[in-house]
Each structure stands twice: as structure tokens, then as C-alpha cells.
N, C-alpha and C positions, 0 to 999 in steps of 0.2 A: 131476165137476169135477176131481179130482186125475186122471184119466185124459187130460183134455186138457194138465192142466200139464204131464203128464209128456210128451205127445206133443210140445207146444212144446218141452221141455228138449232130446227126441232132434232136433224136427229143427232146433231151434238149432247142436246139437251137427255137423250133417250140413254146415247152412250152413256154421259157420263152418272143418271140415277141407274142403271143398269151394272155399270161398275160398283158404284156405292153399295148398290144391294148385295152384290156378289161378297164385297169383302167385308162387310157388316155377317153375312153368310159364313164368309170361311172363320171369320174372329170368333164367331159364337158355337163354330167344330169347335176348332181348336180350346177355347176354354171348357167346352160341356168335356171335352177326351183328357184334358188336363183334370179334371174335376173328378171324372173316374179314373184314371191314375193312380191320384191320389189316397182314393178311397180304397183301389184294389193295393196299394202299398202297406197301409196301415193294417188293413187282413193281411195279408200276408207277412206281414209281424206279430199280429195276434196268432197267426198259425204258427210261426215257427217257436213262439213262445210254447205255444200248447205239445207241440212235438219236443222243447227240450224236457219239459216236464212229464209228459206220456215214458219219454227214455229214461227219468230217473225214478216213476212208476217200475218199469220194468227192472232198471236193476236191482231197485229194494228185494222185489219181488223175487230174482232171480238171487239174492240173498239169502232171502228167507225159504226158498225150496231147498238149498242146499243146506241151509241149519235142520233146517223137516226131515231131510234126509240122511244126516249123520245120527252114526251113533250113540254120540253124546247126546243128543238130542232122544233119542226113542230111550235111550235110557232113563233118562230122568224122567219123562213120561210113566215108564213101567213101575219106576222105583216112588213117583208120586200118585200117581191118580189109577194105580193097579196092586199099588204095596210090593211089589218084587221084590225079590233081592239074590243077591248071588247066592253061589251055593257052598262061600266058603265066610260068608257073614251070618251075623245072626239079627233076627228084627228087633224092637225094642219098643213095646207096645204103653206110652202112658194114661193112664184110665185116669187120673187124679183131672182132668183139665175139663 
């Protein structure tokens, strides 16, 4: 009889470091997955930053093709850095400068 008591005592003793291990175990998941959580939340703010800015990239962008490509724009080109002019103007050439 004191042999099985003593048996129940060791493997009381097993159960309960056995437990303790386990949830020592699961505490240090759940913190390490909290921890990258974390770390993937804060990317994925840095990205969404980067993506409102990439958008406002593009619309400048998508700005400035449609000024490129009007015609005020190719005019004032021709009329500056080709000297054009219509063909019911006259040019006005200052030499004095």
C-alpha cells in the first residue's frame, strides 16, 4: 500500500512539472505570434503608406502626360525652344541683349 502511495506521489509530481512545461510552452507561442503580429502590423502600415504615395506618384504623373500632351503645351514648346510662330504673327528678333 505505501508503495502505490508513493507511486501516485512521483507521478503526481511528473503530471504536474509536465503541465507546468506545457503552459510555460504554450505562453511563450502565444507571446513569440503576438510579437510577430505585431511586427507584421506595423509593415503593413509602412506599406500602405507607400501605396498612398506610389497613388499620388501616379496621379501627378498622370497630370503631367495630359499637360505633355495638349496643345498648349506642344505650343509653347515650338513657340520657345524651336522659335515657331503662326502664320498670321510676326517674330521679333532682339539682338541688343
Amino acid at each position: 500500500m505505501e508503495g502505490k502511495i508513493k507511486s501516485r506521489k512521483k507521478s503526481g509530481w511528473f503530471v504536474r512539472i509536465f503541465l507546468l512545461i506545457f503552459v510555460l510552452a504554450v505562453i511563450v507561442g502565444v507571446y513569440w505570434q503576438y510579437q510577430k503580429y505585431r511586427a507584421l502590423q506595423v509593415e503593413m502600415a509602412d506599406l500602405e503608406q507607400q501605396i498612398a504615395q506610389e497613388q499620388q506618384k501616379m496621379l501627378d504623373f498622370e497630370a503631367k502626360k495630359d499637360y505633355y500632351n495638349s496643345d498648349s503645351y506642344i505650343e509653347q514648346i515650338a513657340r520657345e525652344k524651336l522659335g515657331l510662330v503662326k502664320s498670321n504673327e510676326v517674330l521679333y528678333i532682339n539682338r541688343g541683349q
